[in-house]
Each structure stands twice: as C-alpha cells, then as structure tokens.
C-alpha positions as CSV (number, residue, x, y, z in Angstrom):
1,X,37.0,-38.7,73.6
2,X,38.5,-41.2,71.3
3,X,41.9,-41.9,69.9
4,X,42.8,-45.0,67.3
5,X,46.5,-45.6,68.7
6,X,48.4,-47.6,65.4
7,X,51.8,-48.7,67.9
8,X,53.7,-51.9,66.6
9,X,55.3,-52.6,69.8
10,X,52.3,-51.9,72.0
11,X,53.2,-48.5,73.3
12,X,54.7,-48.4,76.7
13,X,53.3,-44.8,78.3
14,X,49.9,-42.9,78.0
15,X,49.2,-39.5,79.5
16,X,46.0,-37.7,78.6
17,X,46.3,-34.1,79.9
18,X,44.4,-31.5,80.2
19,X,44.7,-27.7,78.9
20,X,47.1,-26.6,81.9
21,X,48.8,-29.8,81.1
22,X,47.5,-31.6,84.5
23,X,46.8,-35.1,83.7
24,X,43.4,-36.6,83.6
25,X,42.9,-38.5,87.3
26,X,41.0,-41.7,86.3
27,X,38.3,-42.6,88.1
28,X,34.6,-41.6,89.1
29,X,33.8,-39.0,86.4
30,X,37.0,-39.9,83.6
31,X,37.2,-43.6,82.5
32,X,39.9,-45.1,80.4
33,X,39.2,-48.2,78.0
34,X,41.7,-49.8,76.0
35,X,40.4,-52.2,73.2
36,X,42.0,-54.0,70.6
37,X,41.0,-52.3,67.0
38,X,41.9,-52.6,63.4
39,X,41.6,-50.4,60.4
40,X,42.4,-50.4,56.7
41,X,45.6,-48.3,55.6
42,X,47.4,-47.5,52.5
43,X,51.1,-48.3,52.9
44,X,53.3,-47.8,49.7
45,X,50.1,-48.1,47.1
46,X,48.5,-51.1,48.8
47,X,45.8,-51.5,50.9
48,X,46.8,-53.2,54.8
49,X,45.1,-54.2,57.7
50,X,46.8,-52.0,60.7
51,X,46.5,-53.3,64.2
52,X,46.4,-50.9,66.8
53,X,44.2,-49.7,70.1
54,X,41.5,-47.6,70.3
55,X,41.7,-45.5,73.7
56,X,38.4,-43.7,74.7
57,X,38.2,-41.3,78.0
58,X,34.5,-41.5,79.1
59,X,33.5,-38.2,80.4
60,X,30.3,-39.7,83.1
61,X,29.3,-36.1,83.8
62,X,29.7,-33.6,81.0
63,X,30.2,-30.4,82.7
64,X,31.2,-26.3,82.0
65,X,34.1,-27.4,83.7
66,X,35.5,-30.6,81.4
67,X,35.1,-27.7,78.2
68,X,39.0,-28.4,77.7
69,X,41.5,-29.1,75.2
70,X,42.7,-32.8,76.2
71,X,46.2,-34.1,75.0
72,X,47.1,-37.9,74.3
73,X,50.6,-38.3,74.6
74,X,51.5,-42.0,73.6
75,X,55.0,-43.3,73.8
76,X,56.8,-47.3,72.6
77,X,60.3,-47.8,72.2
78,X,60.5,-45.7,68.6
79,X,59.0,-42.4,70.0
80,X,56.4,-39.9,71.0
81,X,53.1,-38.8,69.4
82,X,50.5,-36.2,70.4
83,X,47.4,-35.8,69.6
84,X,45.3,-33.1,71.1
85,X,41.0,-33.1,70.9
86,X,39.0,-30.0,72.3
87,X,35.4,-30.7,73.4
88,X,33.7,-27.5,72.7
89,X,30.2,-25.7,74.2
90,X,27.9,-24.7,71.0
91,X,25.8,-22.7,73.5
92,X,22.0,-23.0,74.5
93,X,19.5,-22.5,71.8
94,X,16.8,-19.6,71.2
95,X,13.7,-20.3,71.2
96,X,11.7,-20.7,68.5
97,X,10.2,-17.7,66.6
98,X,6.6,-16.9,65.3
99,X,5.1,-20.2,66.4
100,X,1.7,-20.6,65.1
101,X,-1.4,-23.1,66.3
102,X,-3.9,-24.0,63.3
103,X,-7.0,-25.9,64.1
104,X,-7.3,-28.9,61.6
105,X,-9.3,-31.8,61.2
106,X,-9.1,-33.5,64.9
107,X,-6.3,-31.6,66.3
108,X,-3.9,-28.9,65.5
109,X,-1.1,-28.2,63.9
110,X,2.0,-26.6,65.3
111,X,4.8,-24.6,63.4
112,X,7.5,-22.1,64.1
113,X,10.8,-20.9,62.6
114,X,13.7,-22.1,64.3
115,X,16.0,-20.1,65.8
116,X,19.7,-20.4,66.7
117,X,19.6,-24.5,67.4
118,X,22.7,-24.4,69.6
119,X,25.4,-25.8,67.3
120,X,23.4,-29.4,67.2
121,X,20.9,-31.3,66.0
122,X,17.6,-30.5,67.9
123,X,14.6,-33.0,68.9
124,X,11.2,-31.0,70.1
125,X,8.3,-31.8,72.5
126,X,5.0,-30.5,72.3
127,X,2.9,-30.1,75.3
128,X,-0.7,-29.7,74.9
129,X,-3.7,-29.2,77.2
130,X,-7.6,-28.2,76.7
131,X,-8.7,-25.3,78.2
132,X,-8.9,-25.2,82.0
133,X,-7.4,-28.3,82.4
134,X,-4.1,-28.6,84.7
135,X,-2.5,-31.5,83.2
136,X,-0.2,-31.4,80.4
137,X,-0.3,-34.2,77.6
C-alpha cells in the first residue's frame, strides 16, 4: 500500500487503520517506510517540483485476512487528510477450456481457451512427460 504524502511542515501524526478502524500494529507481517519523494505539480498554471513523503505499508504475508479497506490519516499543524486504499481478492482462476495437444515437427504444440484468469494477469507452465515415464519435465 502506498501513499505520496505532499505536507510542508512535515506532518506531525500518521495512523493507518484498518476497516473497523483498529490501527495497523507495525511489525512482523505490516512494515512502515518513510522516504523522501518529489513529484511534478501544477500550481496556478505553472509546473513545480512538490516535496513530500512517500509512506508504503509492506504487507510480508498477503492473506484472506489483510482483504481490508486501510485508512491513512495524516496530520501537520494546518490539518487533517484521509485517504483510504482497499486491497481487493479477484478470486482464483478456472481452468482452461478445450485444451488441445498437436504433434508437430519435434514436439507438440499446446493450446486452450482461457477461462476466467482471476482478475490478473496470468503466467502458464507446461508439464510434459513421455509415456510411462514418472518424471515430469
């Protein structure tokens, strides 16, 4: 999860909660890093350089359980912003449909028609073995 926090003076409180607005105990499985960042912004018809902090919660071990709605809440001595990011499940994808083996040349080729991929992009392994053998290649 990462937030671009624009705050001239550096803000002075950070909570990063989560849906039931409990916030986010840092340590084994959340991270927090802070680091300095810059972007281009258009202020009053002319292009500036905006200092600011980029603030990214490392999730180590992605589970059902960290499917959430996380809220930054970021204050300095003008105010208070939020800004809220869900992570989301796109569900486990089908498997493919009417896969088809054709002998060619020195091999074989493979092809199928995807099916529901999940929500993401997909990568694909083929296994292959002769006849009677145990070991897949």
């Amino acid at each position: 999860l990462v937030v671009n926090i624009f705050s001239i003076p550096k803000y002075t409180k950070l909570e990063v909660l989560d849906g039931r607005s409990q916030p986010i105990t840092f340590g084994s499985n959340f991270r927090l890093i802070e680091e300095n960042t810059s972007v281009m912004d258009r202020f009053l018809g002319t292009e500036i350089k905006v200092i600011g902090y980029k603030i990214t919660v490392k999730i180590e071990r992605l589970t059902n359980d960290n499917i959430d709605t996380y809220t930054f809440k970021v204050k300095n001595d003008f105010g208070q912003s939020v800004h809220m990011i869900s992570v989301l499940s796109a569900g486990t994808p089908e498997p493919p449909l009417n896969v088809t083996v054709v002998p060619v040349a020195n091999g074989a080729r493979v092809e199928w028609t995807t099916n529901f991929n999940g929500g993401f992009k997909q990568s694909f392994f083929v296994e292959y073995r002769e006849q009677g053998d145990k070991k897949w290649e």
